[in-house]
N, C-alpha and C positions, 0 to 999 in steps of 0.2 A: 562201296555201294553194293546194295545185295542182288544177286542176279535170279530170280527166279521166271518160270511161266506158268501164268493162270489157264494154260490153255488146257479143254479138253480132253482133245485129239492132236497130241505130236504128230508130225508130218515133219520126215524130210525133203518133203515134195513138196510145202506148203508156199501157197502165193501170199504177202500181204499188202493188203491196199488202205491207203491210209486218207479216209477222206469220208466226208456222210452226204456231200449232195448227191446232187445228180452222176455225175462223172464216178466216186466211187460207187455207189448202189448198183449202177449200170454196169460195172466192170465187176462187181463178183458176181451179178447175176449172169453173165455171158462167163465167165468162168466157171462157173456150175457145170457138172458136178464133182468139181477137181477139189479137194481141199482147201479153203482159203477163209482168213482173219479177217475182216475190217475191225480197222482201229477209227476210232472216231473220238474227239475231245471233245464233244458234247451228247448226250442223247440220242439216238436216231430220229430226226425229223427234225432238231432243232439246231440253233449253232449256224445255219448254211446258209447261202447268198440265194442258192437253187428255191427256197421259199417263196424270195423273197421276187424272185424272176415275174412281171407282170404281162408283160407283153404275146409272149408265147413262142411256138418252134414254127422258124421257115421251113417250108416244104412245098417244092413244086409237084401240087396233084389238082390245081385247076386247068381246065379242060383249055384256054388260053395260054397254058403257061409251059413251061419246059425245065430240066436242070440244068440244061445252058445256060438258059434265061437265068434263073440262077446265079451259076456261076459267076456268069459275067458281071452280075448286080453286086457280088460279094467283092470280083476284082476290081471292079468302080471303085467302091468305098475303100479299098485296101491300099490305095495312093501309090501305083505300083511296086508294092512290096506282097503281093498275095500272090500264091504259087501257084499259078493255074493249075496244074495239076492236080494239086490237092481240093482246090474249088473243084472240078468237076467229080470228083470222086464223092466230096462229101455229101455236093448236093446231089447226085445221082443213087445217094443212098436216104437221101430224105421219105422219099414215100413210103417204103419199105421201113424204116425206123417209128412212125407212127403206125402204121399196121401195127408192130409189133409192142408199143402201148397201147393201143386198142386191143387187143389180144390180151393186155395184162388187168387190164378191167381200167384204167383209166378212159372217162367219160368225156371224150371231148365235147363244145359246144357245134350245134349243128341245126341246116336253115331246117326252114318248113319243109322240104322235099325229106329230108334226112341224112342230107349232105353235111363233110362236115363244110362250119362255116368260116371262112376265108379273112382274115385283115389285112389292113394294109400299115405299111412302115414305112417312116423316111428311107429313101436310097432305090427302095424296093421298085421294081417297074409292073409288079401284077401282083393282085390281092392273093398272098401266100403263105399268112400267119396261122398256125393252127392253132388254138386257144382253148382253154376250159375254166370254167367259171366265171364265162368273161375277161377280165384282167387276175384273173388265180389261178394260172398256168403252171408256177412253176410248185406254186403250195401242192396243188391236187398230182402233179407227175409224182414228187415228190412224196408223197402219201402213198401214190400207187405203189412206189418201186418200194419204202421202207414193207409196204404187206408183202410183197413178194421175196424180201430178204428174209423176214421173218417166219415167211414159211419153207424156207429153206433147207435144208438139211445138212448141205456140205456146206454152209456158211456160220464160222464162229464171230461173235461180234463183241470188240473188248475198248471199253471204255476206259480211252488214258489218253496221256498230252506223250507225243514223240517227240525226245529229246536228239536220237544222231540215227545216222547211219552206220550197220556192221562193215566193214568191208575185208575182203580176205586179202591174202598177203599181194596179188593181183592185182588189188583193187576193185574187184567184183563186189557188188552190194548181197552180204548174206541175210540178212537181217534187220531190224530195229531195236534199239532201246528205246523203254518208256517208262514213263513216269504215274503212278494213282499213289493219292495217300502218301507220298511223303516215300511210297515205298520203288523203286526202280527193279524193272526186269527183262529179259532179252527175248526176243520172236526171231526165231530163225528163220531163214526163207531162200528158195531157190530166186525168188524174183523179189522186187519191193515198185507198187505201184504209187506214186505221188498224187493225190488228187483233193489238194489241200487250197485250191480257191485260188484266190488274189490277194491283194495290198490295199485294198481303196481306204480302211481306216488309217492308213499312214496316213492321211488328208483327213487335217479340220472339219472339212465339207464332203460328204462321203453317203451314198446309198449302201454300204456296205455295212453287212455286221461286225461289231468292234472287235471280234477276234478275227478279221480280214488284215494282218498284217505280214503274211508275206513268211511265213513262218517253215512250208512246205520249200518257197524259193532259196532259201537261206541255207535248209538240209541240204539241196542238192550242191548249190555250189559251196558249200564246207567240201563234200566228197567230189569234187571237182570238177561237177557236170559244166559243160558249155553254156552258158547263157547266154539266149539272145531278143536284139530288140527291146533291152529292160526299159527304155525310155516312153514308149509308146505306153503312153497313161489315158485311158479314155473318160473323159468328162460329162456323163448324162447334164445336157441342155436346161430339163426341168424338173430336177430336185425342190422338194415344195419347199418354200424359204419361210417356215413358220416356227422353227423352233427346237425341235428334238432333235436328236444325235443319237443314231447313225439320221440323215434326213429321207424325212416319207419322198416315195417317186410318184412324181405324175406321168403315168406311161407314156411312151411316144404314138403308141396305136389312137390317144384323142386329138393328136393334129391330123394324123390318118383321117380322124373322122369330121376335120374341121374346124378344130380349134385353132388362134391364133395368138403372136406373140405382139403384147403391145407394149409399150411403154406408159409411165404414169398418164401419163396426154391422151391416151387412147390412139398414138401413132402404129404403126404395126412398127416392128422391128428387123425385119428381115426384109422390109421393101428395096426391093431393085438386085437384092443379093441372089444368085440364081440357087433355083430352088427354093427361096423361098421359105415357108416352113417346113418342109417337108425336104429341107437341103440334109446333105448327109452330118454327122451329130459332132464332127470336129467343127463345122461351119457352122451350125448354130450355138453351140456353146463359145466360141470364141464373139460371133455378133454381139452375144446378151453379156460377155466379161466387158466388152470394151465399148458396150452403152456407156457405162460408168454411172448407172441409177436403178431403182427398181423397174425389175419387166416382170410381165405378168400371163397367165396362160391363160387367155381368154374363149370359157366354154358359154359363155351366158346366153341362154337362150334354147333351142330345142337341146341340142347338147348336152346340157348341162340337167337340162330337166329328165332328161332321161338316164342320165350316168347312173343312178344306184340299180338300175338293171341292167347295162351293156358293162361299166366298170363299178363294181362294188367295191370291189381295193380302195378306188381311187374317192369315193363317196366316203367313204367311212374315213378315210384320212383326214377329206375335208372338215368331213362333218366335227372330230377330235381338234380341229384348230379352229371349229368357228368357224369356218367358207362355206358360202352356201354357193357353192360355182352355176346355178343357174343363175343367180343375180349379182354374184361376184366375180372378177376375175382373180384367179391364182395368182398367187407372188410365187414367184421361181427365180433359183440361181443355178447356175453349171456345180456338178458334184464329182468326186470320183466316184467310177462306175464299174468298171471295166478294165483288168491289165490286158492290153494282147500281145506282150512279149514274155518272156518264163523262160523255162529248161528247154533248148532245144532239142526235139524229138524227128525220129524218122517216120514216113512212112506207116510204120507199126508201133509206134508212138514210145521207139526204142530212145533211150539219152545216149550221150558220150559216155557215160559208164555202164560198163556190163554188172548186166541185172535189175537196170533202174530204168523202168517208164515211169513217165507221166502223162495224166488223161485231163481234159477243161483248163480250165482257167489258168493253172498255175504250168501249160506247158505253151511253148513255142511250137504251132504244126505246120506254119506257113498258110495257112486259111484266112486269118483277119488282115493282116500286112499293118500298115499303117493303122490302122482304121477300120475297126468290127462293123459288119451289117447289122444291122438291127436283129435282134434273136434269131441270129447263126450261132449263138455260144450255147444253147441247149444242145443243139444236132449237132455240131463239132464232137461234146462230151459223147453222146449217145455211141456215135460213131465211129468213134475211135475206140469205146470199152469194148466194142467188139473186136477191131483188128487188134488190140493190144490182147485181148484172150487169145487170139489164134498165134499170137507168135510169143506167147511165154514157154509153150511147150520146146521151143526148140533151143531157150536159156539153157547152157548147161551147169550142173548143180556146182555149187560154190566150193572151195578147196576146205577139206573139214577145221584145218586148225590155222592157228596164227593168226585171226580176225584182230582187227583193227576199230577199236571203239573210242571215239571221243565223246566218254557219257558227263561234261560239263553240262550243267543246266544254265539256259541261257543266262545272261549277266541284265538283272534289273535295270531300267532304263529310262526316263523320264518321256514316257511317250505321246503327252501333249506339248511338251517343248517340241519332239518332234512331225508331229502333224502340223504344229503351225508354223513351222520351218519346211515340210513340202508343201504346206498351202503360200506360203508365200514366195520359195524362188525354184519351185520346179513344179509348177500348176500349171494352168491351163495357157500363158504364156512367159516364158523363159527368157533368159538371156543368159549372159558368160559369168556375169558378175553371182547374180546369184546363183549359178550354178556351182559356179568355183566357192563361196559363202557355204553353200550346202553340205558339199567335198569335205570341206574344211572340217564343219562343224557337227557332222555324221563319222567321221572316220575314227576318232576316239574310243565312242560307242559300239562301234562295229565290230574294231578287233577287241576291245572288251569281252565280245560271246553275246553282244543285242543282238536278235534276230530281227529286231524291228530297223532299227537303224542301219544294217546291213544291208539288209532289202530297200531301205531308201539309197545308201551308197551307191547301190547295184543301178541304181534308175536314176540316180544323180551323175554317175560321171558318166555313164552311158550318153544320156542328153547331154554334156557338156561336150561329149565328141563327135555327136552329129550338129554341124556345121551348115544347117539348113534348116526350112520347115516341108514338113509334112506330113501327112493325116494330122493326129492328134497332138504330134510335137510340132509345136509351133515359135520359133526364134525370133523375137523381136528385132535381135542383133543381125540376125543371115534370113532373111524373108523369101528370098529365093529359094528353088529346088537347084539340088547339083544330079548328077547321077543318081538312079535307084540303085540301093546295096544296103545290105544289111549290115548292124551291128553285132562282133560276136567277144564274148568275153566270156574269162574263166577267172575266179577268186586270187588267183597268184596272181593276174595280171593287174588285176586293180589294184591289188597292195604294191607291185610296180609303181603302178601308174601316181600314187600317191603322193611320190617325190618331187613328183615336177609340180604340182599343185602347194605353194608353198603362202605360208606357213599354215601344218596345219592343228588347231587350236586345241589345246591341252582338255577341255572340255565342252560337253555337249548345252551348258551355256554359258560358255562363255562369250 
């Protein structure tokens, strides 16, 4: 394999960060004006879940409201696995991180006074969405931050797929290899920033872009990071059920505004369930799996007639399947949405390997627990590219020789066999059988070099080892809660662990 670098400007000082939403844009812009790559496997602006974000960023800055308040709304939904500590830190940095898009020319929506203007979201106890475009929240951040990358100076941006991690004879992460054109070459670096999404296309049913398979989570635990909480898969409620893949979202900001869930009959669906519709999003996607019939997301009426100017997103979705939601209601099913467990990080959003953070989605920070609040996963990313800037400086540089590269390119893999094998025994309700089926029938794949399949292994024996429910893993078999504790795992343990799950099947469909 030939090693070269398109870079520039060599830097043996150089950070790279390897992701194009939200979480990387934001982290080389707060790393300005140090030298630093983003690698992105699509275009800037396209490729990202960050797009596709409707809903908008929590931020306690109404005159009612508090980052307690806050806080405490985030540890509700987090089914006691959310670290307080980290709740209060992030939302205590919420109003201060929109200033600072406001500052970068991102236009929020705002009332008649020239306030900005406020939503509301399940879970939430006070109107504290901040939003632009309406439901185009995270397209327009996301535009914002791509011009400000762009006008950059100290930010080089190289378009290629990451195959591994360098790591030095320590173990310390030097580097990446990557892959454009057929051709393979090496980025050195004092640090390597992860911020490569989630998994939600590992699922059939999926709000997620198709290249959302877990690909970022798979790098790290090849080089041995910790993972944790891989099992905690979160389920958006109202995925439109009309037809395309990845599926259009019906944000949750229009039960905020009154929308409800009914079944064909015009029964509501969530009646007597507390909360309601506006219960937090493990509780209504579970209500509407185990209807066992179409439910529907009923705007009809003022709502509905005014949706193409409070949600535009959400109009034009309709509008593309034929729904006219002022006189129809939505068909809706539960989607993957959301992972909130990944590479466990500290504080400064450091992993178990030196020289590897990671920032959003594809890390563990102890802020979601169980169960994400409603758009805390923008202001988590925001928030951490900056503590994660402030403590790369104090990485110390990587030992110059004897790196350690495992530049196999992932091992092809049949990846709608596997979506419909995590759509069916490791979705939105679980048990042993299919869990142990999954184990089984993932593990082949996995040590093969699929990163797809790995990252489902990772989130399949995880769930098969929490022995309860809660937040968004839910056990048909253990319905109870035991103790709150977290799951933590490293790649050597699961290929352990493999033995005792017997037999397991010489192929991925077998």
């Amino acid at each position: 394999m030939n090693a070269h670098t398109p870079l520039p400007r060599p830097s043996s000082d150089r950070i790279v960060v390897v992701g194009g939403g939200v979480a990387g844009l934001a982290t080389v812009l707060r790393l300005a004006p140090r030298p630093v790559t983003l690698v992105t496997a699509s275009p800037l602006g396209l490729g990202t879940a960050t797009g596709w974000a409707q809903g908008g960023i929590a931020a306690a800055i109404a005159a009612d409201d508090a980052p307690a308040l806050h806080a405490a709304d985030t540890a509700a939904a987090g089914a006691g696995l959310t670290d307080r500590q980290v709740a209060a830190r992030v939302a205590a940095a919420g109003p201060g991180l929109i200033d600072w898009l406001v500052d970068l020319g991102i236009a929020f929506d705002r009332d008649a006074d020239g306030a900005l203007a406020l939503g509301l979201e399940a879970a939430h106890s006070r109107r504290r969405i901040v939003r632009a475009g309406g439901d185009s929240t995270g397209r327009m951040v996301l535009e914002g931050l791509v011009r400000a990358v762009l006008a950059a100076p100290s930010i080089d941006v190289v378009a290629a797929q990451v195959r591994s991690l360098i790591q030095d004879p320590h173990g310390a992460v030097s580097g990446i290899v990557c892959e454009r054109d057929g051709a393979a070459f090496r980025i050195p670096a004092r640090a390597v920033v992860l911020a490569t999404g989630g998994l939600g296309a590992l699922y059939a049913s999926t709000t997620n872009p198709r290249g959302a398979v877990g690909a970022g989570l798979a790098l790290a635990a090849r080089a041995g990071a910790v993972m944790r909480d891989m099992e905690f898969v979160q389920f958006h409620p109202t995925a439109i059920a009309a037809g395309p893949d990845p599926m259009p979202l019906a944000t949750e900001a229009l039960r905020g505004e009154g929308a409800t869930l009914i079944d064909a009959a015009g029964r509501p669906v969530m009646a007597g369930i507390d909360g309601g519709d506006l219960a937090a999003r493990d509780v209504v996607a579970r209500a509407i799996f185990q209807a066992g019939a179409q439910v529907f997301l009923d705007c009809r009426g003022a709502l509905g007639a005014r949706m193409p100017a409070r949600f535009p997103t959400v109009a034009g979705l309709c509008a593309a399947a034929g729904i006219d939601p002022a006189r129809q209601p939505i068909p809706v099913r539960p989607a993957a949405h959301y992972h909130m467990g990944g590479i466990r990080v500290d504080a400064r959003g450091a992993s178990s390997v030196p020289g590897l953070f990671a920032c959003g989605e594809v890390a563990s920070t102890g802020l979601h627990g169980a169960n994400r609040l409603a758009s805390n996963s923008l202001l988590e990313a925001l928030a951490f590219a900056g503590w994660i800037a402030e403590a790369v400086d104090a990485v110390p540089a990587p030992l110059p020789s004897g790196a350690e590269v495992r530049e196999a390119s992932p091992a092809a893999s049949d990846l709608g066999t596997i979506r419909a094998l995590m759509e069916r025994d490791v979705g939105v309700v679980r048990d042993a059988d299919g869990l142990a089926r999954a184990v089984r029938r993932l593990a082949p794949a996995a040590q093969a070099g699929s990163d797809a399949a790995l990252t489902g292994l990772l989130v399949a024996v995880s769930a098969l080892a929490r022995t309860e429910s809660r937040g968004a893993h839910w056990r048909s078999d253990h319905p109870g809660q035991e103790l709150a504790r977290h799951t933590e795992t490293t790649l050597m343990e699961v290929w352990a662990r493999l033995g005792e799950i017997h037999p397991v099947e010489a192929a991925l469909g077998a």
